[in-house]
LOSE-518360 format. One record per residue (C-alpha): residue in one letter; x, y, z. Coordinates in steps of 0.5 Angstrom, whole numbers, plus 500, padded with zeros to 3 digits. Layout:
residues N
AXYZ;...
This chain:
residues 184
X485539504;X482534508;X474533509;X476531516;X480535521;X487533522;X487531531;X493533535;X495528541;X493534547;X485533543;X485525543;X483522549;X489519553;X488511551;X488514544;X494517543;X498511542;X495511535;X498517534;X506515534;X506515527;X505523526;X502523519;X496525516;X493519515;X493518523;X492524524;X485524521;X482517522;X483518530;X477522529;X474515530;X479512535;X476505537;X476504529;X482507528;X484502532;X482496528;X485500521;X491501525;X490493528;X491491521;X495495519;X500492523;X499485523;X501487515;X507490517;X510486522;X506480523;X505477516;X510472514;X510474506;X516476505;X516483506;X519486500;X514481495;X509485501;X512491499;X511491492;X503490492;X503496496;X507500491;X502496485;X496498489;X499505490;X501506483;X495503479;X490508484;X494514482;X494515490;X500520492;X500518499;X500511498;X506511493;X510515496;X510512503;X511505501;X517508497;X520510503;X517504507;X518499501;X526501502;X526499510;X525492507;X529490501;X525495495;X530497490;X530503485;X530497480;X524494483;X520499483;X523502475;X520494475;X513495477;X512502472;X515497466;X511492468;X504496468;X505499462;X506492459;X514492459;X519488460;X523489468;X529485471;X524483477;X523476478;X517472476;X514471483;X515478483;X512479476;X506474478;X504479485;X504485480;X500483476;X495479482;X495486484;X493491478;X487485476;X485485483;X484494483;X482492475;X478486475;X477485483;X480478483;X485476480;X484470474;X485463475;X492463472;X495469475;X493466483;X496459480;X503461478;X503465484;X501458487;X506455485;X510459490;X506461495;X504456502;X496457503;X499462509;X502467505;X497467499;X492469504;X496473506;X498476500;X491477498;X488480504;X494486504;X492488497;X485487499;X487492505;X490497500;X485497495;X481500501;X486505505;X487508497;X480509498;X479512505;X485516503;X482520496;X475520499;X477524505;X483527501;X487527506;X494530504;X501527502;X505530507;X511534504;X517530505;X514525502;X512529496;X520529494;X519521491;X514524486;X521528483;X524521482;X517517481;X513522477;X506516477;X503519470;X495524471;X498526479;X501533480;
């Protein structure tokens, strides 16, 4: 159960309720401080729609950061947003492989973004090794990029878990396809 409450549109200021299109929990809970809820979302959005990472790569972090943390909010619903932008069933059968140590059929930049992610949740940064091989791939632009969205979900994985905002039920249905290992 939330630590927080939950806010509807009509206990939201009317210059507030544009953050509310998005009719999830997440949202729902951080309009309780709407000017910061506004940056989050700000954000948010430029990862989303405004980057120039490619979008599945982009997607893939997310679901790395997601997994690694164990967080069921963050996981299942990049599922369901990883697959509006190129995620596959293989790729993500790729990511749990590859996090316990097992070969995938992803490609080696995808390989090399998965391991940048878990050292950045593991180690806090990614080693000198991993950031060149991904280097090899990736313009200033889209490394900074890169780092900065697996930054932001290492962050929202912790606003998620420390104000135990709830996975809504539709998104619960992922976890019967993707079982992530310690969460009910």
């Amino acid at each position: 159960m939330a630590r927080l409450p939950y806010l509807e549109a009509d206990q939201v200021a009317p210059e507030y309720r544009d953050m509310l299109k998005r009719n999830t929990n997440l949202h729902k809970l951080l309009v309780n401080s709407p000017d910061m809820a506004r940056a989050f979302n700000g954000m948010g959005g430029f990862i989303r729609f405004k980057s120039k990472l490619d979008p599945r790569l982009r997607e893939l972090a997310i679901l790395q950061v997601g997994w690694m943390e164990k967080s069921e909010y963050e996981f299942t619903h990049h599922v369901k947003i990883g697959k509006e932008f190129g995620v596959t069933d293989e790729d993500i059968q790729g990511l749990m492989s590859e996090t316990e140590g097992k070969p995938s059929k992803l490609e080696p930049l995808a390989k090399a973004i998965l391991k940048g992610a878990r050292e950045m949740v593991k180690d806090l940064a990614m080693s000198d090794a991993t950031f060149a091989e991904i280097k090899k791939d990736l313009s200033n632009e889209h490394m900074t990029d890169l780092v900065l969205t697996i930054a932001f979900y290492c962050a929202v994985v912790r606003v998620l878990a420390t104000l135990q905002i709830d996975n809504e039920p539709q998104y619960k249905e992922v976890l019967k396809q993707y079982p992530i290992p310690g969460v009910k």
